[in-house]
DOLOVEX-90183 format. One record per atom (N, C-alpha, C): residue number from 1; x negated, y, z; residue in one letter; atom name. Coordinates in steps of 0.05 Angstrom, whole numbers. Atoms other than C-alpha are relative to their C-alpha. Layout:
// residues N
 voro     px     py     pz zami loba
  NUM      X      Y      Z    A   CA
...
END
This chain:
// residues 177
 voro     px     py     pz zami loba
    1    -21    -13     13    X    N
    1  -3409   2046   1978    X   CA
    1     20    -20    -12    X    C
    2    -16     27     10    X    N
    2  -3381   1978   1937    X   CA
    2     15    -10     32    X    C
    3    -13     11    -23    X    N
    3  -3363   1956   2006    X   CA
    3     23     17     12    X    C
    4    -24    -23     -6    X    N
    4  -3316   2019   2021    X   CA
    4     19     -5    -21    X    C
    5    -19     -4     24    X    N
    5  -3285   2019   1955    X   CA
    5     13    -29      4    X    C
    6    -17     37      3    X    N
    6  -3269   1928   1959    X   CA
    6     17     14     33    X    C
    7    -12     -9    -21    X    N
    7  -3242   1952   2031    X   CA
    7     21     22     -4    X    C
    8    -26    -17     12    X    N
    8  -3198   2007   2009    X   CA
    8     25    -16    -22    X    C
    9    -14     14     13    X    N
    9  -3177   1965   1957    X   CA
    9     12    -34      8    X    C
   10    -16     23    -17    X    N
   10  -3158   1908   2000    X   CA
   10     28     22     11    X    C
   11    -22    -26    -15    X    N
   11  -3117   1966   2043    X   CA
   11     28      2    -18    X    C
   12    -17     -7     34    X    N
   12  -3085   1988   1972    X   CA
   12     23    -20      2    X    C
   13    -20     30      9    X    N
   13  -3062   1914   1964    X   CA
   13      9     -5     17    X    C
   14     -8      1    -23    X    N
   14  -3037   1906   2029    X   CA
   14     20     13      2    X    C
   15    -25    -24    -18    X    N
   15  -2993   1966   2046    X   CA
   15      9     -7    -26    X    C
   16    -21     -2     21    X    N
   16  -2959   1962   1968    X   CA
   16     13    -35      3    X    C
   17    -22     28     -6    X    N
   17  -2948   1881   1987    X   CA
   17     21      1     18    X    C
   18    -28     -1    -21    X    N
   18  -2909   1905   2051    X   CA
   18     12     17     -1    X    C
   19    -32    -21     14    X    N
   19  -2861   1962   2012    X   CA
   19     21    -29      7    X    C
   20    -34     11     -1    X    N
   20  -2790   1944   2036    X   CA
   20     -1    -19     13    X    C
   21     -5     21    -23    X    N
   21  -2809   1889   2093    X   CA
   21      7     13     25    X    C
   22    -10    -10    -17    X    N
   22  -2791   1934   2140    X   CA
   22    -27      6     20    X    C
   23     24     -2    -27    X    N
   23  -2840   1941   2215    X   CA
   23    -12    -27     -6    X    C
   24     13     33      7    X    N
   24  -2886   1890   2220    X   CA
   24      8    -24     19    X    C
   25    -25     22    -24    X    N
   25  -2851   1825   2259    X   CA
   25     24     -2     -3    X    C
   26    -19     -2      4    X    N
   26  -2797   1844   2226    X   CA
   26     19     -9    -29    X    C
   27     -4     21     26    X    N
   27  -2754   1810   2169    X   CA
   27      5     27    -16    X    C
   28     -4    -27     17    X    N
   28  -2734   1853   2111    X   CA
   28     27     -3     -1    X    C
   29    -32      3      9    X    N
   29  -2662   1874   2105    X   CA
   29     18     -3    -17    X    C
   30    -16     17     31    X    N
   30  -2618   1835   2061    X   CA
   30     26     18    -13    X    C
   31    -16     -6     13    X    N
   31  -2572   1861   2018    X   CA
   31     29     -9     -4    X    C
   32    -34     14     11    X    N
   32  -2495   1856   1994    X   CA
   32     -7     -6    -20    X    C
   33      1     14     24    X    N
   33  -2492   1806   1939    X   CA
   33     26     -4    -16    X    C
   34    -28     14     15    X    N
   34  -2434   1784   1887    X   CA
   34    -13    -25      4    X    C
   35      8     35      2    X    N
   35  -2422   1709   1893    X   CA
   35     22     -8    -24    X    C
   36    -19      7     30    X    N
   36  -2397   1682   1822    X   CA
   36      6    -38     14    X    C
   37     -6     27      4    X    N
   37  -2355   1612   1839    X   CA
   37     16     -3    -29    X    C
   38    -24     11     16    X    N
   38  -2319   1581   1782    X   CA
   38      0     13    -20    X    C
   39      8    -18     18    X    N
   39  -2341   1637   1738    X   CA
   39      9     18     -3    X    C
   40    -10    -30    -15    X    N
   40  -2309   1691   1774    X   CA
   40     -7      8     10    X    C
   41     20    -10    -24    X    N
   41  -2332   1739   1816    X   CA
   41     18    -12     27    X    C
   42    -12      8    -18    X    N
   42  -2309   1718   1887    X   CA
   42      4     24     22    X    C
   43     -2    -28    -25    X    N
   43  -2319   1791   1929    X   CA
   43    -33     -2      1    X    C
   44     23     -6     -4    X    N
   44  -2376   1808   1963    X   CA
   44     -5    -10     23    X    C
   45      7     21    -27    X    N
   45  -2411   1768   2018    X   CA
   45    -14     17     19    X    C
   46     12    -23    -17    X    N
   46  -2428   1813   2076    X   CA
   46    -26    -16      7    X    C
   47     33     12    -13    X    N
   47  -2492   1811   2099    X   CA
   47      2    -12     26    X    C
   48     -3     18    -23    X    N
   48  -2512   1767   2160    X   CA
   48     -3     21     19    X    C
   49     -1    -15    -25    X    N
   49  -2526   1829   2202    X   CA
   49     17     21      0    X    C
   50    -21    -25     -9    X    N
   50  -2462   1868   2194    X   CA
   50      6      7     23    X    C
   51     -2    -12    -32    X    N
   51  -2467   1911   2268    X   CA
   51     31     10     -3    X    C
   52    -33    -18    -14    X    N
   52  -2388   1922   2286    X   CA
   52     -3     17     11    X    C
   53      3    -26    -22    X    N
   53  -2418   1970   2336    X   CA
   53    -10     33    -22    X    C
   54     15    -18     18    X    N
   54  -2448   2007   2275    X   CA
   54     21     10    -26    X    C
   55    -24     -9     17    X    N
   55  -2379   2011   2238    X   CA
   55      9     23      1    X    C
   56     -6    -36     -7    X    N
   56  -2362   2081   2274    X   CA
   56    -22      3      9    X    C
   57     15    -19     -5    X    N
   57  -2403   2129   2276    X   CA
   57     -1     21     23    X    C
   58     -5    -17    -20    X    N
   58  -2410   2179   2332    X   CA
   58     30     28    -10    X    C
   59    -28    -22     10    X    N
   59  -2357   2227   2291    X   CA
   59     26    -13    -11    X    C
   60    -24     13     -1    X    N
   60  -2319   2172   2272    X   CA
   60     20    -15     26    X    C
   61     -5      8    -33    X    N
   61  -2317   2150   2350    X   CA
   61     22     27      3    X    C
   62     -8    -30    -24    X    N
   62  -2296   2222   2364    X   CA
   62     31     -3    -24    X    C
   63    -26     -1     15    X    N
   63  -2240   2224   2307    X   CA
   63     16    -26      8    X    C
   64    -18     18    -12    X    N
   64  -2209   2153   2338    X   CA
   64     -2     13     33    X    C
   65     -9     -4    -35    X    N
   65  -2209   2188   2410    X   CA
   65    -18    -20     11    X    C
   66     24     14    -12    X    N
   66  -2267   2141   2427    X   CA
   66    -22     14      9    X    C
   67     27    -18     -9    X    N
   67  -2314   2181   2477    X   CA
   67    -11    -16     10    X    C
   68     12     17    -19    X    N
   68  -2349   2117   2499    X   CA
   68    -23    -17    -27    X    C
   69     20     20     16    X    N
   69  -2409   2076   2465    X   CA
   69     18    -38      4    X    C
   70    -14     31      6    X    N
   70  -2387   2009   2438    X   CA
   70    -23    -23     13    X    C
   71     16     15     -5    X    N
   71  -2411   1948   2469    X   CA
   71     -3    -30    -11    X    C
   72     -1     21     21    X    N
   72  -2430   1885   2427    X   CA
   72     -1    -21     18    X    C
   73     -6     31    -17    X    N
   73  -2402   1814   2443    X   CA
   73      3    -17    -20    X    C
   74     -8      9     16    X    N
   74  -2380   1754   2411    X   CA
   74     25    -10      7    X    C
   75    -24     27     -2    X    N
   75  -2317   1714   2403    X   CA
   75      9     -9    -23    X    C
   76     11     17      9    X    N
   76  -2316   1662   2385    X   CA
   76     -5    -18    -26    X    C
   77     14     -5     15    X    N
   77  -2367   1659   2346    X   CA
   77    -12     16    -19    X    C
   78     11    -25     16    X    N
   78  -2370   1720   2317    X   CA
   78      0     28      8    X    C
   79     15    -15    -20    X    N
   79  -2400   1779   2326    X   CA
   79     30     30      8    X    C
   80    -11    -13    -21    X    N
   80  -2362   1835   2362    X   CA
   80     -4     34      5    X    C
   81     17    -23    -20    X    N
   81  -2362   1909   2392    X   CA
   81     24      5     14    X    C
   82    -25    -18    -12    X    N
   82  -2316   1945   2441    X   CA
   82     -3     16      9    X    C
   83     10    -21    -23    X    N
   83  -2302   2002   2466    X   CA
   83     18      4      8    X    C
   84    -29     -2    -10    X    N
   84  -2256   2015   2521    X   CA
   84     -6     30     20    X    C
   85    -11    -24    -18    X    N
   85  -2235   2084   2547    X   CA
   85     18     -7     19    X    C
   86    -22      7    -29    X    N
   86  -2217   2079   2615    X   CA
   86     28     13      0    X    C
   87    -23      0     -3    X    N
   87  -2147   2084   2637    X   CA
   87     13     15    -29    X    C
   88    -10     -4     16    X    N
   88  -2134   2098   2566    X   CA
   88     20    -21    -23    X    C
   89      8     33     16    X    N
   89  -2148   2041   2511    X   CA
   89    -26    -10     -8    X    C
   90     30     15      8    X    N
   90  -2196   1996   2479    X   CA
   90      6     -4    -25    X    C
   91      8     11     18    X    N
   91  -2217   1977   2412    X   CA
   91    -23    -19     -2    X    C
   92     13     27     -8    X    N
   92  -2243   1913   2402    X   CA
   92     -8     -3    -42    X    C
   93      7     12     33    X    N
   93  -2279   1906   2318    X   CA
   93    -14    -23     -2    X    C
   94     11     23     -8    X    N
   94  -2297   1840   2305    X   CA
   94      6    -11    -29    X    C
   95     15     22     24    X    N
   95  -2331   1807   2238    X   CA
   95      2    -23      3    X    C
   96    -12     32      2    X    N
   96  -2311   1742   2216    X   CA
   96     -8     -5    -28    X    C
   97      8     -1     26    X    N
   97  -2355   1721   2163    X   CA
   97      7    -34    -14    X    C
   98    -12     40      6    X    N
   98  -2317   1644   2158    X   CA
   98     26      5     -8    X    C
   99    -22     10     13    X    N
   99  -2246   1661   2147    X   CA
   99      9     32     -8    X    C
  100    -20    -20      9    X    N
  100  -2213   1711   2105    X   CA
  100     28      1     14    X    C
  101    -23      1      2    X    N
  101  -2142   1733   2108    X   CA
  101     25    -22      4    X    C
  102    -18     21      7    X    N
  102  -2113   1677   2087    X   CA
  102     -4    -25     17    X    C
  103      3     32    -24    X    N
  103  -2147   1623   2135    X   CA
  103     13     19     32    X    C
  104     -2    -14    -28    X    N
  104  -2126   1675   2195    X   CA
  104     26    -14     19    X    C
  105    -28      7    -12    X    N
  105  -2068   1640   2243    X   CA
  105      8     20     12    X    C
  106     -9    -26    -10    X    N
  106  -2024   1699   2246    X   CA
  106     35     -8     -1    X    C
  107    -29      7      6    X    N
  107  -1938   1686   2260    X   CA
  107      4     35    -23    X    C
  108     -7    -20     24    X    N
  108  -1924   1721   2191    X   CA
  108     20     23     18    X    C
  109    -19    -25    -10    X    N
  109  -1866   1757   2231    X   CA
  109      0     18      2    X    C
  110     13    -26    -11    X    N
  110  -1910   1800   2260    X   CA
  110    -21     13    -12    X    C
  111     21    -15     18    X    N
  111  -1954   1814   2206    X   CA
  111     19     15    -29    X    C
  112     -8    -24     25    X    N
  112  -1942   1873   2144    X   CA
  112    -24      7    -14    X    C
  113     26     -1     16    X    N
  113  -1979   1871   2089    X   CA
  113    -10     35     -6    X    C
  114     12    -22     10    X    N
  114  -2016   1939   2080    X   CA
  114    -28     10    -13    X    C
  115     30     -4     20    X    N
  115  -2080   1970   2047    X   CA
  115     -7     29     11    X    C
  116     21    -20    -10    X    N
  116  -2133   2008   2078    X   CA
  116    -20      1    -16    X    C
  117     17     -9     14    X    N
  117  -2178   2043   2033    X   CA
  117      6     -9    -30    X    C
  118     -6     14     15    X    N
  118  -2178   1994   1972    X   CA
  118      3    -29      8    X    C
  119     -3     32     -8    X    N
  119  -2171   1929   2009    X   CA
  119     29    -12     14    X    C
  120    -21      6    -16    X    N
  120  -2119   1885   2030    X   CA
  120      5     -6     24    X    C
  121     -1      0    -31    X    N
  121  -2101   1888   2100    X   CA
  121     31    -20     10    X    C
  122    -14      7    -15    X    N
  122  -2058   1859   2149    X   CA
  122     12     25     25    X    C
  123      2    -16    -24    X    N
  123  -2024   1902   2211    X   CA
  123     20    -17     15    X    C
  124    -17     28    -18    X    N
  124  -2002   1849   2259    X   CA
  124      7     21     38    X    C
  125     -7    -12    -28    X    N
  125  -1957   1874   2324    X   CA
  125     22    -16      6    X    C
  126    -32     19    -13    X    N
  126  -1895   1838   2355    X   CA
  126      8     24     18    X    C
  127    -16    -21    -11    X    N
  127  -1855   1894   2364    X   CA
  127     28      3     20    X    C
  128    -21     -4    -25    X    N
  128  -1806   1868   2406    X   CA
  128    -10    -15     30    X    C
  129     14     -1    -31    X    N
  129  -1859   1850   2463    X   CA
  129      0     22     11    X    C
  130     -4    -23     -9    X    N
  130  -1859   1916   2461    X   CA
  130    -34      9     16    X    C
  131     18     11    -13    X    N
  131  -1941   1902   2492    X   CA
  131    -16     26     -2    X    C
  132     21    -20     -4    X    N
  132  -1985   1966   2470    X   CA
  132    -24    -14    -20    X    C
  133     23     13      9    X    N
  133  -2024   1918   2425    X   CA
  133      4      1    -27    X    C
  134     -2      0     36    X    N
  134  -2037   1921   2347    X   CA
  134    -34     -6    -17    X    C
  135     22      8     14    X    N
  135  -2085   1888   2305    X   CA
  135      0     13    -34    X    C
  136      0      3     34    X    N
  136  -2106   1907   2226    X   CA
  136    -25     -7     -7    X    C
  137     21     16     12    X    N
  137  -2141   1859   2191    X   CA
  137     -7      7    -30    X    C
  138     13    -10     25    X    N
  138  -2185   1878   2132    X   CA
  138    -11    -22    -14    X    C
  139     18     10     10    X    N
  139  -2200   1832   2082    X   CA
  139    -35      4    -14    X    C
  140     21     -1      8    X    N
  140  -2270   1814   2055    X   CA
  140    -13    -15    -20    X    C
  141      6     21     32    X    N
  141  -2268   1776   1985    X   CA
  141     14    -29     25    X    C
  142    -26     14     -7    X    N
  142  -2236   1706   2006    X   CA
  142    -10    -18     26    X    C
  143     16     16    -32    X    N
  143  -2277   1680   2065    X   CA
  143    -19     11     16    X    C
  144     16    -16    -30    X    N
  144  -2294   1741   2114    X   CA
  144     23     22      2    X    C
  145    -22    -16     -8    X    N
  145  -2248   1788   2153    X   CA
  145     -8     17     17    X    C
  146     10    -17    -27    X    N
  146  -2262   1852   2199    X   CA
  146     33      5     11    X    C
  147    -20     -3     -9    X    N
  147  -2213   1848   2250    X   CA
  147      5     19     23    X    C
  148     -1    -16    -24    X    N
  148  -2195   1917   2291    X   CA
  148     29    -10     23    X    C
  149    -21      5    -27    X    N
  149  -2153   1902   2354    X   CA
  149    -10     22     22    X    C
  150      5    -20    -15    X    N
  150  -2133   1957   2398    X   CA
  150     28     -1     18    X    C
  151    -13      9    -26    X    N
  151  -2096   1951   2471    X   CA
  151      2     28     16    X    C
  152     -4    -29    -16    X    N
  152  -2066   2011   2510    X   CA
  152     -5    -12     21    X    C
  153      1     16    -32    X    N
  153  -2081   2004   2576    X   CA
  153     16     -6     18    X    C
  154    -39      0    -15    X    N
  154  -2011   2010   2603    X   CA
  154     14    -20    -14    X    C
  155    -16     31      4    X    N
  155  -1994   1954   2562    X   CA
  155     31     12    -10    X    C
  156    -21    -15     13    X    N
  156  -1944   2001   2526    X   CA
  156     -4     18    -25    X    C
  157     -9     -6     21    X    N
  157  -1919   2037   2468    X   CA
  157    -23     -9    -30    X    C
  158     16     18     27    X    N
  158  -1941   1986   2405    X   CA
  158    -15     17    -20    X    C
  159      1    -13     25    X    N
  159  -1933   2046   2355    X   CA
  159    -20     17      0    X    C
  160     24    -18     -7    X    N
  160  -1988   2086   2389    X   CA
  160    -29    -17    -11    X    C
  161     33     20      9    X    N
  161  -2041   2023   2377    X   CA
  161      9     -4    -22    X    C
  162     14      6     33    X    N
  162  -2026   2013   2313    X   CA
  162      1     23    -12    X    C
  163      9    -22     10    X    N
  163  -2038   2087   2298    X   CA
  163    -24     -2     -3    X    C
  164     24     -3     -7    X    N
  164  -2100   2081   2329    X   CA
  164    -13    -26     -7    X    C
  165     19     10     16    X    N
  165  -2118   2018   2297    X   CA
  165      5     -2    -28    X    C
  166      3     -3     29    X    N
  166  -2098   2040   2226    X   CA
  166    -23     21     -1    X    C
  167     19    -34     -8    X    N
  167  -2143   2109   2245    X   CA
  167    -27    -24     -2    X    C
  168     13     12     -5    X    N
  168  -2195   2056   2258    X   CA
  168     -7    -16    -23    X    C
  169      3     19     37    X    N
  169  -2192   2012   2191    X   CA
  169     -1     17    -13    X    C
  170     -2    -26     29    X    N
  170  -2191   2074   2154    X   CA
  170    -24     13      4    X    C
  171     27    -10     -2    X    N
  171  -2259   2096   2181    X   CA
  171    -23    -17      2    X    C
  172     33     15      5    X    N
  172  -2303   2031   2176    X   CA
  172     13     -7    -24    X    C
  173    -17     17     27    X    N
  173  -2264   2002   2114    X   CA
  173    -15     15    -18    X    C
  174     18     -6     27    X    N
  174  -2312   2050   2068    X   CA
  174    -32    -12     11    X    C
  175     32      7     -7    X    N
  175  -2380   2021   2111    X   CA
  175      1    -35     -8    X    C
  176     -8     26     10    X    N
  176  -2344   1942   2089    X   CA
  176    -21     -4    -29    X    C
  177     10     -6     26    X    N
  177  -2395   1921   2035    X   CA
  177     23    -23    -21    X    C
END
C-alpha cells in the first residue's frame, strides 16, 4: 500500500512540475515582455515565434479576399508568409524582429505616414510607376516591424493594393503583441 501511495505521489509531483511546458519534447511558449532601456519602457519585444501565417485567420483571410492558405518563407532573414490568389494578387506578411521603422530603407517620397489600429505605420507606393504594388509597414516598439506587401497580378492599379494592404494591417495589427 506505502508503495502505491510514494508512486502516486511521485505522479502528483511530476504532472504539477510539467503545468505550462507544453507536449513533452516540446519547449514552453514564451511570452510578450516589456523591455525597460534607459528607464523607459521601450515597446514590446515580440516573441521569437511570431507565425506571419498565423496573423489572419481563416475569416480574416476571407475578409482580405484571400481564399488560399498562406505559405511560410523567409527573406532575408526573416520569417515570412504568402498567399497568392491566382491570376488575382498576393500578399506577402513578413516579421522583422531587427529593424523597426526607422532603420527601414524606404525613398521617403513614396512613403505616408499613417496609423493602423494604435500603431505607427508606414504606406509605401510610388504612385507614378503606376505598378499594382503597396506596402504598409507596422511598427513594433523601436527595433521590429511587420511588413504587409501586396502585388496585383496585372501589375496594375496601385490604389487597389494599398486597399488591400491597409484591409490587411488592420486585421493582424490587433494579433501585434
Amino acid at each position: 500500500m506505502k508503495s502505491r501511495l510514494f508512486a502516486l505521489g511521485v505522479l502528483v509531483v511530476l504532472t504539477v512540475s510539467a503545468c505550462g511546458q507544453g507536449a513533452a519534447g516540446q519547449a514552453p511558449l514564451p511570452t510578450t515582455e516589456k523591455v525597460v532601456v534607459g528607464g523607459s519602457a521601450a515597446g514590446t519585444v515580440p516573441p521569437a515565434v511570431l507565425d506571419p501565417c498565423a496573423l489572419l485567420s481563416p475569416q480574416d483571410r476571407s475578409s482580405a479576399g484571400l481564399n488560399v492558405l498562406g505559405v511560410p518563407k523567409e527573406i532575408n532573414g526573416a520569417r515570412a508568409c504568402d498567399w497568392t490568389v491566382p491570376a488575382t494578387f498576393g500578399v506577402t506578411v513578413t516579421v522583422d524582429e531587427k529593424n523597426g521603422l526607422a532603420d527601414l530603407e524606404i525613398a521617403r517620397k513614396t512613403a505616408t505616414k499613417i496609423k493602423v489600429g494604435d500603431r505607427q505605420a508606414l504606406k509605401v507606393a510610388d504612385k507614378k510607376a503606376a505598378d499594382g504594388t503597396c506596402a504598409v509597414l507596422l511598427g513594433m516598439g523601436e527595433k521590429a516591424s511587420v511588413q504587409i506587401d501586396v502585388s496585383n497580378t496585372n501589375f496594375t492599379d496601385t490604389t487597389l493594393a494599398c486597399e488591400r494592404a491597409v484591409t490587411v494591417a488592420g486585421l493582424a495589427e490587433p494579433k501585434l503583441p
